[in-house]
N, C-alpha and C positions, 0 to 999 in steps of 0.2 A: 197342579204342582204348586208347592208353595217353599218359598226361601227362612228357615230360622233363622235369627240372629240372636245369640243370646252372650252379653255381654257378664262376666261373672270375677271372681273373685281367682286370681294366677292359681292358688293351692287347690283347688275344686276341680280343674284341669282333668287329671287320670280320671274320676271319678263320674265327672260328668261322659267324659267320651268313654266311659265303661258303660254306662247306664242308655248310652244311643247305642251302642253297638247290639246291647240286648234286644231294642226294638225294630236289629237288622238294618240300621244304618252301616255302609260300608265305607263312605268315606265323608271327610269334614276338611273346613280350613282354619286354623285356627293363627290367627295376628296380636300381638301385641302393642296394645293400643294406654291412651291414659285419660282421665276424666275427671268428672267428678258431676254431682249430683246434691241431692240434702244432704250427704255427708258431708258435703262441703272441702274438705284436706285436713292438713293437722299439721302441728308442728315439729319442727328435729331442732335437736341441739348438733352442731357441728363444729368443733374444735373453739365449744368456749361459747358460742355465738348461735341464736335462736332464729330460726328461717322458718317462714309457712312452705308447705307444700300444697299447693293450690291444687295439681293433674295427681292422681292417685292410679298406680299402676293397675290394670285389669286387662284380662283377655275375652276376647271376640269370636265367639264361633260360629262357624257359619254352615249349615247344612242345608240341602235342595233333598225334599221330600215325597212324595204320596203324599194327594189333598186327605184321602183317608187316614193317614199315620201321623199327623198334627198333633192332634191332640194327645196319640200316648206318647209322642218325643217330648213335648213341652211339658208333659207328667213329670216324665224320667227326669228331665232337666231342672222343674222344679225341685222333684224331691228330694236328688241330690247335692245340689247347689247353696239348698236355703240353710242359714246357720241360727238365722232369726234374728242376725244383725244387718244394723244399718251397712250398706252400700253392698248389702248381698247383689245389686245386679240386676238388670233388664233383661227382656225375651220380644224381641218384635215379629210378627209375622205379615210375610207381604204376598202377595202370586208373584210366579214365574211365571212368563207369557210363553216360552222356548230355552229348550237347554239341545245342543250341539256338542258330541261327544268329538273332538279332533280326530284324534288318531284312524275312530273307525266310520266316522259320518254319521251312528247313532242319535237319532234324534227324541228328545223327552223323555217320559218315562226310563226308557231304555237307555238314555245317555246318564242316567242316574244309578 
């Protein structure tokens, strides 16, 4: 089993968890988080007066998969995601050692 993270752009959101659900992903988590990378921030004007925005709002999704189904979710994710600008976003991949399903004691695969 292995854990996606893929950290993406807020508006990519529907599109990306449309594009997992095709590869029969049933469920995900998704957190609101803020960063920054080469893109580095940017500036705003605010009543007159210019401020950097250093943390750049983006969302975190996080799916536990089949070692086999890897690579066509991190397809989907790319394919959807990329705009082919800067700060399109990261996709990490790590193993799961164990996954434990609460409710019913399902363990692994099965708690996925």
């Amino acid at each position: 089993m292995r854990m996606i993270t893929a950290v993406i752009k807020p508006f990519k959101l529907e599109e990306v968890r449309a594009a997992l659900a095709e590869c029969g992903v049933t469920g995900l988590t998704v957190t609101e988080v803020k960063g920054f990378g080469r893109q580095k921030g940017h500036t705003e004007l605010y009543r007159g007066a210019e401020y950097v925005v250093d943390f750049l709002p983006k969302l975190k999704i996080e799916v536990a998969v089949r070692a086999e189904d890897v690579e066509r979710c991190v397809d989907a994710i790319v394919h959807v995601a990329r705009t082919g600008r800067i700060g399109d976003g990261k996709i990490f991949v790590t193993p799961v050692e164990r996954v434990l399903r609460i409710r019913t004691g399902d363990l692994d695969e099965a708690a996925i």
